[in-house]
N, C-alpha and C positions, 0 to 999 in steps of 0.2 A: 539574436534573441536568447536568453535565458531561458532554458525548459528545467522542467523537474521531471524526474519519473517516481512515480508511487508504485511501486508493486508489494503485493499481495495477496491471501488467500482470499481477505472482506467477504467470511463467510458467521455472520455477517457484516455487511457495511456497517458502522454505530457512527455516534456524535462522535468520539474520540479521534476519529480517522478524519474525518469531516475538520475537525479544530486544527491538527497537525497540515492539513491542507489550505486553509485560510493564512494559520499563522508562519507557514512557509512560504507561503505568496507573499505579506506582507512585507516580514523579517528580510526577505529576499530581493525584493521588487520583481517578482518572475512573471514574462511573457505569457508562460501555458504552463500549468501542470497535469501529466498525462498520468493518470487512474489507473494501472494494468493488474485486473485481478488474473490472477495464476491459474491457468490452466493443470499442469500435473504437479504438484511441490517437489522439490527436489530435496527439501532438507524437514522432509515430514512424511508420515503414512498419508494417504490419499483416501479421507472419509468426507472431503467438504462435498455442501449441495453442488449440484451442477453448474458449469461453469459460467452457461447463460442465463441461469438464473442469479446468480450472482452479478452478472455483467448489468443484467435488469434493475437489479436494486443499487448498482452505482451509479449508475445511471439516474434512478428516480433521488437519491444522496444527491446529486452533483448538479440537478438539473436547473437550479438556480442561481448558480456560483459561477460570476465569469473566470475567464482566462482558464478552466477544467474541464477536460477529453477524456471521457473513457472508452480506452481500446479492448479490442478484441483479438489483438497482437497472440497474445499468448495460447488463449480459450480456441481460438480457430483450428490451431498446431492440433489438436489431439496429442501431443506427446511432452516431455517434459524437458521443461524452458528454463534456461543458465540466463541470470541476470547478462551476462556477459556477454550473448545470442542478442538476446533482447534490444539491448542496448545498440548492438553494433547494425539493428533492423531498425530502430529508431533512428540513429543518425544518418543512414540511409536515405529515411522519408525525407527526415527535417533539413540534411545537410551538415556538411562538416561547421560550416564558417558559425557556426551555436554554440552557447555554454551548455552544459547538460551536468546537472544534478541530478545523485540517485540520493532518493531519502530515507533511511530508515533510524532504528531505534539504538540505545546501548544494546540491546539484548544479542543484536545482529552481527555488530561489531564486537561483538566480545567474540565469534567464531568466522568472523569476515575471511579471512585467513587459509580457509575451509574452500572458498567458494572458487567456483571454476573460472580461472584466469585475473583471481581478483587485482594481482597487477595491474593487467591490463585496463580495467576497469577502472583504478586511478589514472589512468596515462589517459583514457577518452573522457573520464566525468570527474567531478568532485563528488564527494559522501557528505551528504549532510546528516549529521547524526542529532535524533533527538534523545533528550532524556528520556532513561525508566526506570522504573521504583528497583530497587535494590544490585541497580549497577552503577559502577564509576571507573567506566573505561576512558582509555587514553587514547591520542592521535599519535599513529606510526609512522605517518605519510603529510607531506603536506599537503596533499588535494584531499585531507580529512579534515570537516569541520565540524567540531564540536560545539553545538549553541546551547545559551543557558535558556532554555525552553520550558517552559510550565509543564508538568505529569500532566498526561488525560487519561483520568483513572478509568478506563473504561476496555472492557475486554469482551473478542467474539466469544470466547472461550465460557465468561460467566452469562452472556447475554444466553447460548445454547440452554445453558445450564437452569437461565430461570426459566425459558420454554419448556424443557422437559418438565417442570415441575409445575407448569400449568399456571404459571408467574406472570407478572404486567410488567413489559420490557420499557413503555411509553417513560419517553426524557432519556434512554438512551440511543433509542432510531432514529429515525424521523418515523413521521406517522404516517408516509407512505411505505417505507420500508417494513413499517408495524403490522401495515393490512395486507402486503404483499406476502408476508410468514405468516400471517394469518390465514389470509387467502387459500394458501400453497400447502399449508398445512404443513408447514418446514421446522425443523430441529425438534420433532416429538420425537421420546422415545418410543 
């Protein structure tokens, strides 16, 4: 089987993340790809919503899109999770005799280098790297692959931002994820 793994903060879930996971199924032919939002970030201060509240709106993001699992892998730990842990708990579940892709963005890979045992990390998966606006990183490795992938202009970071300001986030959620921060009363200032 071919797996992916998606990790991140997905605080919140947007279309963006949603597009990169379709177009990486596709691009790919991948069996499953596995959703893993971050329980404690490792390579960031720790201000996202909760983790099963996030886990909630991947969930309700994902919950029509075959061959897409999101785990609670990370969120359950309470403590903070090395892609590299992750990984070697994934292939665990799934088994060795699997391809396994980790996917992330230029942004990542431009400090990949950084992350704990990323060797190792090519030696058990390939990297699929997507584009992002104002990178044009290189492949070091050959289990890095670099695809010419569409931008998906969309960021947790502006969506927070139109919430604090009392802003209409609709066309970047979904509309269940819309009424879920709404609901929840999530990312006010």
């Amino acid at each position: 089987m071919k797996i992916g793994i998606y990790g991140g903060l997905f605080d919140p879930i947007h279309i963006g993340h949603i597009s990169v996971v379709k177009f990486v199924s596709e691009y790919f032919k991948m069996d499953k790809i596995i959703v893993i939002p971050v329980g404690i970030p490792s390579h960031r201060e720790n201000n996202a919503v909760d983790g099963n509240m996030r886990i909630k709106m991947c969930q309700m993001a994902f919950e029509n899109i075959d061959r897409v699992e999101v785990s609670d892998i990370e969120v359950i730990q309470n403590k903070l999770c090395y892609t590299y842990d992750t990984l070697c708990n994934i292939i665990e579940i799934y088994g060795e005799n699997n391809e396994y892709f980790e996917i992330i963005g230029e942004d990542s890979l431009n400090y990949f280098k950084t992350w704990k045992k990323y060797e190792e990390i090519l030696k058990k998966s390939k990297l699929i790297v997507l584009k992002r606006e104002g990178y044009n990183e290189k492949a070091f490795h050959e289990n890095i692959i670099l695809i010419d992938s569409p931008y998906f202009p969309y960021s947790s970071t502006k969506i927070r931002d139109v919430i604090s300001k009392n802003g209409d986030i609709s066309g970047m959620v979904t509309e269940k994820v819309r009424k879920y921060i709404e609901t929840n009363n999530l990312y006010k200032s």
